[in-house]
N, C-alpha and C positions, 0 to 999 in steps of 0.2 A: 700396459706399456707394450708398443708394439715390436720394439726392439726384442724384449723379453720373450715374449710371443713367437716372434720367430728362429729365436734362439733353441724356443723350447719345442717348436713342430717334432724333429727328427729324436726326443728324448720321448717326447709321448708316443710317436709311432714305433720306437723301440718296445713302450711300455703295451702295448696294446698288441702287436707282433707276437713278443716274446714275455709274456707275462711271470711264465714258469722262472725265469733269469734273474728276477729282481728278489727272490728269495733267497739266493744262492751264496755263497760265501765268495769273500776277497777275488779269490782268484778261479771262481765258478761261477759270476754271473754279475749278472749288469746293475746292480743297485747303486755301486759307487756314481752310474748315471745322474739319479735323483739329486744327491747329496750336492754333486758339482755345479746342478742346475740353482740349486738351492743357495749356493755361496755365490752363485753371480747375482741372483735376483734377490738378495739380503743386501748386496754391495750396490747395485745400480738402480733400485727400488728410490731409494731417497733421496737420490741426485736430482738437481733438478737442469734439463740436458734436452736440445733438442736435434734431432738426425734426419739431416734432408733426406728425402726423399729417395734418391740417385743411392745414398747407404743403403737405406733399406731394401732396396730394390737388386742391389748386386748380392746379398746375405743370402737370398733366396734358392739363387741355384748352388749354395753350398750346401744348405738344407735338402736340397735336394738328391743332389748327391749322396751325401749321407745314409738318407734313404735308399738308395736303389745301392750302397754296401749293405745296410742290413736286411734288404730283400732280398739279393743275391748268394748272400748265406745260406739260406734252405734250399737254393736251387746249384749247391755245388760248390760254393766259393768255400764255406766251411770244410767240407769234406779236401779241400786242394790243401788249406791253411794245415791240417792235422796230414795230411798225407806227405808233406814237404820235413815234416819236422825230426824226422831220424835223419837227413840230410846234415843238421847245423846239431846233432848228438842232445837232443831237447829229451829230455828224461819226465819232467813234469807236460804232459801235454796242456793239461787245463789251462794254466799259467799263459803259455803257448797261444791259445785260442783266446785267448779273453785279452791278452797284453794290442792288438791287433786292433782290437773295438774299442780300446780304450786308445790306443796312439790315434785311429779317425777324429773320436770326439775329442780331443787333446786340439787335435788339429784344427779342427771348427767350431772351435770356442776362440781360441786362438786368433785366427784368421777374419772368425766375425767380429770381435771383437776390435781388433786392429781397424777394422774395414769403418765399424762404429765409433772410436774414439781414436785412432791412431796410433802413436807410443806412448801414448798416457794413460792405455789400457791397464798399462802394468802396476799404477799407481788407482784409477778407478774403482780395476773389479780383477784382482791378481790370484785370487783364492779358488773359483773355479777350475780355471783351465790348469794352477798349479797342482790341483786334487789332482786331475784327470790325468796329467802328464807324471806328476808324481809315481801314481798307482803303475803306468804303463812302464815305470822305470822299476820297477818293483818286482813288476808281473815278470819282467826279461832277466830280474837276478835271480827269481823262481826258477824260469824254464832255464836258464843257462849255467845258473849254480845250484841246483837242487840239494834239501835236507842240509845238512852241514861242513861241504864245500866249498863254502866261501867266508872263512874262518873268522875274518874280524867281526860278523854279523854274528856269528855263533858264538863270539865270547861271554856277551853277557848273561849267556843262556843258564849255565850254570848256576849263577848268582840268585837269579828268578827261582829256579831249580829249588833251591838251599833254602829261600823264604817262603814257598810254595808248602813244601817240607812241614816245615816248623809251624806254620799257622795252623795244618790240618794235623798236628798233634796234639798242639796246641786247643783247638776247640774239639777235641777229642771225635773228629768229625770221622777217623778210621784210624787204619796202621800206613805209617808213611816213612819210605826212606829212599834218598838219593843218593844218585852216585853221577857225576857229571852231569849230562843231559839225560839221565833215563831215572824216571821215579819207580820205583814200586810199590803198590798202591794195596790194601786189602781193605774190604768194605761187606758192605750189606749185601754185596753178591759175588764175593771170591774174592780172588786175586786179579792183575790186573798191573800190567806191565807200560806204563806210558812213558814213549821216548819223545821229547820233545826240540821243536829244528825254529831257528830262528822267525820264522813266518808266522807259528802256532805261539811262540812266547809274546807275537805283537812288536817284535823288533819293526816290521814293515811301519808300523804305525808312527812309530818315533821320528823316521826318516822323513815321511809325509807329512807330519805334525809340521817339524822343524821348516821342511818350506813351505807350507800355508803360512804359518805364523809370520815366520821371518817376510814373507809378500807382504799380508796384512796388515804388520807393525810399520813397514815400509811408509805404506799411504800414509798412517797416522801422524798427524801434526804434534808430537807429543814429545817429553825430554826423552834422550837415549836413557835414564837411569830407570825410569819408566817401562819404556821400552823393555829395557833388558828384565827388571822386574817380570813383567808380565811372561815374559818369554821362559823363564824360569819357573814360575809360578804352573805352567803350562807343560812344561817338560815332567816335574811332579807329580801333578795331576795323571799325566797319560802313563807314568811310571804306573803309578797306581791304578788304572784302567789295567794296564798289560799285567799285573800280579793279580789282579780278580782277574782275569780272562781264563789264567792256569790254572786258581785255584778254583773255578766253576767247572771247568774242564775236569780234575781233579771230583772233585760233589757228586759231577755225572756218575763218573765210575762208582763213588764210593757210596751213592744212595742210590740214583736211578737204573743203572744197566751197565752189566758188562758187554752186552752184544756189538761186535764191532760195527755193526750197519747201523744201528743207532748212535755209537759214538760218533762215527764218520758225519749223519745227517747234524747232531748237535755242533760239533766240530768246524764245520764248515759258516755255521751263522755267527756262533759264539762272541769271535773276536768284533764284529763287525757291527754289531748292536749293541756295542758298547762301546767302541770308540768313536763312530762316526756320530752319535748325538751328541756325545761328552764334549768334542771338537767344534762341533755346530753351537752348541750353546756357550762355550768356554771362550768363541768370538763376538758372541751376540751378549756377553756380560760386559765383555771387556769394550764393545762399542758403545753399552748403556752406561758404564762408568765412567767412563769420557766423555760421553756428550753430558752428562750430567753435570760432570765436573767444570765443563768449558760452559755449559749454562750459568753454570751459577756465578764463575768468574766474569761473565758476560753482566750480569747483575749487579755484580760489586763493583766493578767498572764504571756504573752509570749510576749507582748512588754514590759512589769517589766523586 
């Protein structure tokens, strides 16, 4: 599809530029890319849709664009983005730096999108660009409320905290005990001090979840009881994503390594390869049970 196709030019020349990025966790590097490209071309894949020409043709130079932001990075634009940020009192730069590439791509998914289907983008193919713009709203609660500063995210931290606890005494996996946000961990290589801040317990994730979903469910021609089922169903699920996330985190310490440069490298992918497929796929069930479902009511329609 050629829509797709050029939707996808400025994500692959990302990928191919900056290879090292797509490794890198949440709020270090560009993988949330793929993921975004991936939810539009799951939603617009099976539409059957056709885009004169005159669209296609204006998408281009925003693709292009795009491109000469992510070329202009290694040659200084990066270094101005990190060098402005003691300015607006940014404590997390990472966040900082990444929240920036992900507001462009926000934006031109967005904009091509629109330019491709209009205001009925939103109902088409919503999941993409709301991944993208999500994450870039995320990235900016990082760099401008960092660790546990922006309190009502931090509440449920505790909670995670308290079951995190209990599981790993529970499978007798070490010695565990908490105290608000900060576990003390001993294991197969010491002691081991983990404090934990809303971004690391996967609260980011909930946020995002909630508007994919809520976009997704949107298009679906489906009862609100439904609806809201699934949406529930889904909050659960990522609940449970973000308590393995801590308690993996947790594992690290207590079998593999104390060394904080290995924690930091584990630390950084952890959350991230484990929510964004669980999300990916936990859309792609919920589209195969409904279309299945409206198949089969489509059947019993026409032997009625």
């Amino acid at each position: 599809m050629i829509a797709l196709g050029i939707i996808a030019v400025p994500i692959l020349y990302a990928l191919v530029a900056y290879p090292d990025t797509f490794s890198l966790g949440w709020n270090q590097g560009r993988g949330g890319f793929l993921f975004a490209l991936a939810f539009i071309g799951a939603e617009i894949m099976g539409i059957q849709f056709r885009i004169p020409k005159k669209k296609l043709l204006a998408v281009i130079p925003l693709a292009a664009a795009v491109i000469v932001y992510l070329t202009t990075l290694q040659f200084g634009l990066r270094d101005y983005i990190v060098s402005i940020a003691p300015q607006y009192h940014i404590q997390v730069v990472y966040s900082w730096e990444w929240m920036w590439d992900f507001v462009v791509i926000a934006a031109f998914f967005i904009a091509s999108l629109t330019i491709f289907f209009g205001k009925k983008w939103i109902r088409i193919s919503p999941a993409g660009p709301i991944y993208a713009a999500g994450t870039a709203i995320i990235l900016s609660l990082d760099a401008f409320f960092p660790y546990d500063s922006l309190g009502p995210l931090q509440y449920v931290v505790p909670y995670l905290v308290k079951i995190d606890v209990f599981l790993i005494n529970l499978f007798n996996l070490g010695i565990a005990n908490g105290h608000d946000n900060i576990m003390f961990l001993k294991g197969d290589h010491g002691p081991f001090a983990l404090q934990v801040f809303w971004p690391s317990a996967g609260v980011h994730s909930m946020i995002i979840y909630s508007l994919v979903m809520m976009a997704f469910l949107l298009k679906m021609n489906i009862p609100r009881n439904r609806k809201a089922a699934y949406f529930a169903m889904g909050v659960i699920g990522t609940i449970g994503v973000n308590i393995i996330r801590i308690l993996s985190l947790s594992i690290f310490v207590l079998k593999v390594s104390t060394n904080v440069n290995e924690f930091e490298s584990f630390h950084g992918i952890a959350g991230e390869i484990m929510f964004l497929p669980w999300l990916f796929a936990f859309l792609l069930i919920v589209t195969f049970v409904e279309s299945r479902r409206l198949k089969k009511q489509g059947e019993q329609t026409r032997i009625a």
